[in-house]
N, C-alpha and C positions, 0 to 999 in steps of 0.2 A: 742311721740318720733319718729324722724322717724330712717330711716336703719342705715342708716351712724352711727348715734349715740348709735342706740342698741347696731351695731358692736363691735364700739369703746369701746361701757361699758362693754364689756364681758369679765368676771374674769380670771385671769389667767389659765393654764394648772396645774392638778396635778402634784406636785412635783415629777422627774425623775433624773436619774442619769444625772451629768452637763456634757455635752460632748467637753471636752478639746481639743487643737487644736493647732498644732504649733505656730502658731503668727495668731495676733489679723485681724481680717473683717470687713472692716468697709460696713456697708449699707447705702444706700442711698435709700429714696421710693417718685416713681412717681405717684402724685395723690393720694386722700384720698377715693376715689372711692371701692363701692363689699367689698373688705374681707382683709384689711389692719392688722386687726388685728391679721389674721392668719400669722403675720409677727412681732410683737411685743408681743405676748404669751406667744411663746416660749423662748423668752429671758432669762427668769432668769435658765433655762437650757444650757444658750449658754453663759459662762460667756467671753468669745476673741470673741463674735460676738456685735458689737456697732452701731444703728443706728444714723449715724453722722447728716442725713439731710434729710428731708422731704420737697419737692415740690409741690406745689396745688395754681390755678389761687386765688381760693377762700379762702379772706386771713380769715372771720371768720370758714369756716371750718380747715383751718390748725391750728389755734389756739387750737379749739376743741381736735383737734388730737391726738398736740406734748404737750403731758403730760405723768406723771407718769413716767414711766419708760425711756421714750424718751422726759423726759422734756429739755433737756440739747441739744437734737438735731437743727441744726440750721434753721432757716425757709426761704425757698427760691417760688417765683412766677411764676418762670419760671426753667424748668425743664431742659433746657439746658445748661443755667447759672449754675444750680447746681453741672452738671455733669463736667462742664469746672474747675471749683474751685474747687472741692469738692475729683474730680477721687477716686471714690467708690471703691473696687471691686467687691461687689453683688448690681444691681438695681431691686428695685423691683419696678414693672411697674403694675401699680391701679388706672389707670386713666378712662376716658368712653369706650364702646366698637370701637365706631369710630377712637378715639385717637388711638388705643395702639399698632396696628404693626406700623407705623412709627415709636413710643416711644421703641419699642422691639429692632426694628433695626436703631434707633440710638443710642442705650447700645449698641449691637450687636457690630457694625464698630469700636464703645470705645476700643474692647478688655474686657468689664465687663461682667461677668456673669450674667443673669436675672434670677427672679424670676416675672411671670407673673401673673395679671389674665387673666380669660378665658374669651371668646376664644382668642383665640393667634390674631385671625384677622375676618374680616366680611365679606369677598369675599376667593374665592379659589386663588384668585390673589394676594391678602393679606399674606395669610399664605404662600403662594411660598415666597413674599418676606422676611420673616421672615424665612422660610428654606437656603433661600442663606444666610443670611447674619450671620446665626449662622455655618453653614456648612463653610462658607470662612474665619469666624478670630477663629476658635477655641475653640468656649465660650459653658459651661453651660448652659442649659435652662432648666428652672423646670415653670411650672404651679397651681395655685390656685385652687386643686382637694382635700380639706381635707377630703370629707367625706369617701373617701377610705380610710381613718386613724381610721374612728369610730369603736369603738365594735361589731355592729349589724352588720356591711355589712363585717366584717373582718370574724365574724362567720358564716356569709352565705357562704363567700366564702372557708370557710376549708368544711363546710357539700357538696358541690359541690364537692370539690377535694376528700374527703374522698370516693364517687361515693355513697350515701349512696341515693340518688335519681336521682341515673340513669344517663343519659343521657340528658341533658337541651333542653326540646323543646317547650319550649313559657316563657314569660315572660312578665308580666305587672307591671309597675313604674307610681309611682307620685311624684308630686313638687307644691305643694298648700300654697301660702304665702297670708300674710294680704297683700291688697292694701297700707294702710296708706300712709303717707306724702313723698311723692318723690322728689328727686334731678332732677334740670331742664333739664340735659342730658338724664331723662328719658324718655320725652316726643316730642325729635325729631328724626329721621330718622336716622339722619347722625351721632349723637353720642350713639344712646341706638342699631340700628340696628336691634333687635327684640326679643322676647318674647324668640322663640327656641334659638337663639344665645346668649343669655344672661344665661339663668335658664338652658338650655338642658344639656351644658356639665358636669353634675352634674350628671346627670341621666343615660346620653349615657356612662360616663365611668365606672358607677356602674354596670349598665347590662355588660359589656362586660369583670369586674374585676371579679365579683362573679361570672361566668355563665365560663368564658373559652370560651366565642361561638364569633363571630365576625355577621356583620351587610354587607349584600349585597346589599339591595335597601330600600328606602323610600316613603311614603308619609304620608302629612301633612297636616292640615288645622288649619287656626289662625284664632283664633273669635274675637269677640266683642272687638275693641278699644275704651278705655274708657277716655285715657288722651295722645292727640297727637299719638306718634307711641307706645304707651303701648298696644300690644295683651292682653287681658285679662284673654281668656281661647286659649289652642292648643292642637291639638292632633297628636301624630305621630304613623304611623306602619311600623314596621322593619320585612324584612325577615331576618332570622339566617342563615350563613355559612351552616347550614346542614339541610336546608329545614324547620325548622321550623319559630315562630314569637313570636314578642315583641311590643308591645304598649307602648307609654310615652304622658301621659294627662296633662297638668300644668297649671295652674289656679293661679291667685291674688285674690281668692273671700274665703278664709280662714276668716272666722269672729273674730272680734277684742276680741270677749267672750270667746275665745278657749284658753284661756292662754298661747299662745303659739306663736310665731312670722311663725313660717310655721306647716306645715302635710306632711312628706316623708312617700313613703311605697313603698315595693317593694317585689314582687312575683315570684317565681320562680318554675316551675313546670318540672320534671322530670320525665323517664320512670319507675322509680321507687316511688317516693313521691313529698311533696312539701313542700318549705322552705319561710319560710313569715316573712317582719318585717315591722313591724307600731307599734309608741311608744307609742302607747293606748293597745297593746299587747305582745310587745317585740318583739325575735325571735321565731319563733315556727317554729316546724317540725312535718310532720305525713309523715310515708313511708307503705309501704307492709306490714312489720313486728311489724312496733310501731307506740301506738297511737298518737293521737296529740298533744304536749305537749309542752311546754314554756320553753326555753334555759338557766338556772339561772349567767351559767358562762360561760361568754363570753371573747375572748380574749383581751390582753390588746391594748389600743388605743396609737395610737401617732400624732406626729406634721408634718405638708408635708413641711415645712419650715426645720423643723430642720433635717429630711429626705434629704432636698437636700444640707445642709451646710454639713453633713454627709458625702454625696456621694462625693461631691467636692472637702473638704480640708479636709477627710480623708478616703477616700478609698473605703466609703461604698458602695453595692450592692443598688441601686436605687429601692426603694419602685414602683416608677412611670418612668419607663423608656422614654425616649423621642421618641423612635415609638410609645406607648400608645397616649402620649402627643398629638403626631400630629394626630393620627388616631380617635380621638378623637373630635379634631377639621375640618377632613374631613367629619365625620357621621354627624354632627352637622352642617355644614356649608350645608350638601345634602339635610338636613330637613329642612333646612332653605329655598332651593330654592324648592323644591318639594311643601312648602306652597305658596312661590310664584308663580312659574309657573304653580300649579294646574296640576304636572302630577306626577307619579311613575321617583326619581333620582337614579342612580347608587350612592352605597358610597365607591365609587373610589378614588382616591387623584386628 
């Protein structure tokens, strides 16, 4: 099976309370590309929100797609076309990394709100353009960060807040997926852009949700390419805001025998204890006062989609605010060039 389609197969969201809404939303989704699904999950909790239309060059992947729940949505090739006919008012934008600030910022100029994936863009030039163009017509922009939605990283981060380990002064993260069967945007340049840019902002926005701490500079090294521009293994180090460090390692060499489609885990070490999750062990905490011991209940998870139909058309307090958002894609965009120019980058904007 490959991604696209595990994506797509993945069962809905436990049942939540339906979040109601003055008058109906229609969506529109650019690209069947990364995490579409985290856009059609949430649905049967979002009864005034309707994906009208679905865009993707690839007419047997859209096929694939637009079912179930968005069987009824209409199929369009070109993603321009859609938005002429169609005028959405949420795009959600799921197309290659190459593609997608142009695709941002022509929803952007629409007046339509986006929902993205990440990264927002593949240069610091990219993402500029995608700050004016959301900054000048007045639109929403939410991004594809669900794992700040899960249990395990929601509970790291209250034992952080809680200070029951101190002060955050290092941190090590992974992101380790099967290789398996890849979409052909992943093996060129100009549409996959690269290993950290693709997989990183996952990681960079977990260290910096759970921990409270921010990222000063970088460096990076990308290994072994194994198909066209696919890095296979990379590793990054982060100085912290407050003189400390953080490491982020990511790899495609997860074996198909692990029943598992990836291996996340992330470390958090404090002047007081340290807080760990990998789902071969949960969460666990040992500090000064208590021993080490495994988190049974965890708070509850939610959807980054239904999160920003929330914040939008009703009021709600943004899970994921959009200086996260950006800041996000500047650490990420630093680590991306620190592997290429092979030197220490500032993670400035």
């Amino acid at each position: 099976m490959t991604r696209r389609g595990l994506l797509a197969g993945v069962a809905g969201l436990a049942a939540a309370e339906p979040l109601r809404l003055k008058s109906k939303v229609r969506v529109a989704i650019i690209g069947v590309e990364g995490h579409p699904s985290e856009i059609t999950k949430p649905l049967g909790e979002l009864p005034d929100v309707e994906v009208v239309a679905v865009a993707d060059p690839d007419t047997a992947a859209l096929t694939r797609f637009v079912r179930g729940r968005i069987a009824g949505a209409k199929k369009y090739s070109d993603y321009r076309t859609m938005l002429d006919t169609e005028r959405p008012d949420v795009a959600a934008v799921c197309n290659s990394d190459g593609e997608r600030a142009a695709a941002v910022v022509e929803c952007a100029n629409r007046k339509m709100h986006v929902m993205s994936e990440k990264p927002l863009g593949v240069s610091r030039e990219e993402l500029a353009r995608v700050k004016q163009a959301v900054a000048r017509n007045g639109v929403q922009l939410g991004m594809l960060l669900p794992l700040r939605y899960d249990p395990p990283y929601l509970a790291l981060r209250d034992i952080v807040k809680s200070g029951k380990i101190g002060e955050v002064m290092q941190m090590s993260s992974q992101k380790s997926y099967q290789l398996g069967e890849r979409e052909d945007w992943y093996h060129h340049r100009e549409t996959y852009g690269s290993t950290i840019l693709w997989i990183g902002p996952h990681m960079i926005d977990l260290m910096r949700f759970t921990s409270g701490r921010d990222f000063t500079e970088v460096s990076s090294f990308a290994g072994v390419i194994a198909q066209g521009a696919m890095e296979t293994s990379t590793a990054s180090a982060f100085r912290l805001d407050n003189g400390g460090a953080a490491a982020l390692h990511m790899d495609y060499y997860y074996p198909r025998s692990a029943g598992s489609h990836g291996d996340d885990r992330l470390r958090i070490a404090g002047t007081k204890g340290v807080a760990e999750y990998m789902a071969a062990t949960g969460v666990t905490l040992a500090t000064d006062t208590v021993k080490p011991h495994r988190l049974e209940n965890l708070p509850a998870g939610g959807s980054v989609f239904r999160d920003f139909i929330a914040q939008v058309y009703a009021g709600a307090a943004p899970t994921l605010p959009l200086h996260d958002i950006y800041r996000v894609c500047e650490v990420t965009i630093a680590a991306h060039e620190a592997a290429v120019q092979g030197k220490v980058v500032k993670c400035n904007a």
